[in-house]
N, C-alpha and C positions, 0 to 999 in steps of 0.2 A: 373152269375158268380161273385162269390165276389172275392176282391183283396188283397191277403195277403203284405204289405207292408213290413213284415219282409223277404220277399225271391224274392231278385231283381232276373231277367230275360230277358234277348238280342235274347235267341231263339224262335224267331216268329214261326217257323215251329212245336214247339209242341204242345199240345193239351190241355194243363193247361195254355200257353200263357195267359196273362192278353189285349191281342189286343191293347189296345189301349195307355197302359202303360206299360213301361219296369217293369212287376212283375208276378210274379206266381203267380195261382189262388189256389192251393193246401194251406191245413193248416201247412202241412208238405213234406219234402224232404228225399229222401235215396241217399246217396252223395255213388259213390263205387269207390272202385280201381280196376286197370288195373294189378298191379303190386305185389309181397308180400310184397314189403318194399317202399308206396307211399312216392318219396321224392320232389317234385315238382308237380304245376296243373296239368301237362297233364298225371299223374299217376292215374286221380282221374275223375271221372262224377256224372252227376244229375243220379239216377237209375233210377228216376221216370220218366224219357221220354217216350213221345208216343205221336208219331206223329200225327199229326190232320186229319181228313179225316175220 
């Protein structure tokens, strides 16, 4: 698993988790909204989640 440093990450529980370092292992990210008009973070998520296991 290599470690992309440009895309920090807190969520342990996904499956691109960098383990041992707060960063994603993906080269890239799909960021989505919740909402039609994202006006703050929680309108917004990583789409590329998937959970480990």
């Amino acid at each position: 698993m290599e470690i992309n440093r440009s895309i920090g990450c807190t969520v342990t529980e996904c499956k691109y988790h960098a383990k041992k370092d707060s960063y994603c292992s993906l080269d890239h990210i799909n960021v989505v909204k919740h909402t039609n008009n994202a006006t703050d973070p929680q309108s917004t998520d990583c789409g590329s989640f998937e959970l480990e296991g």
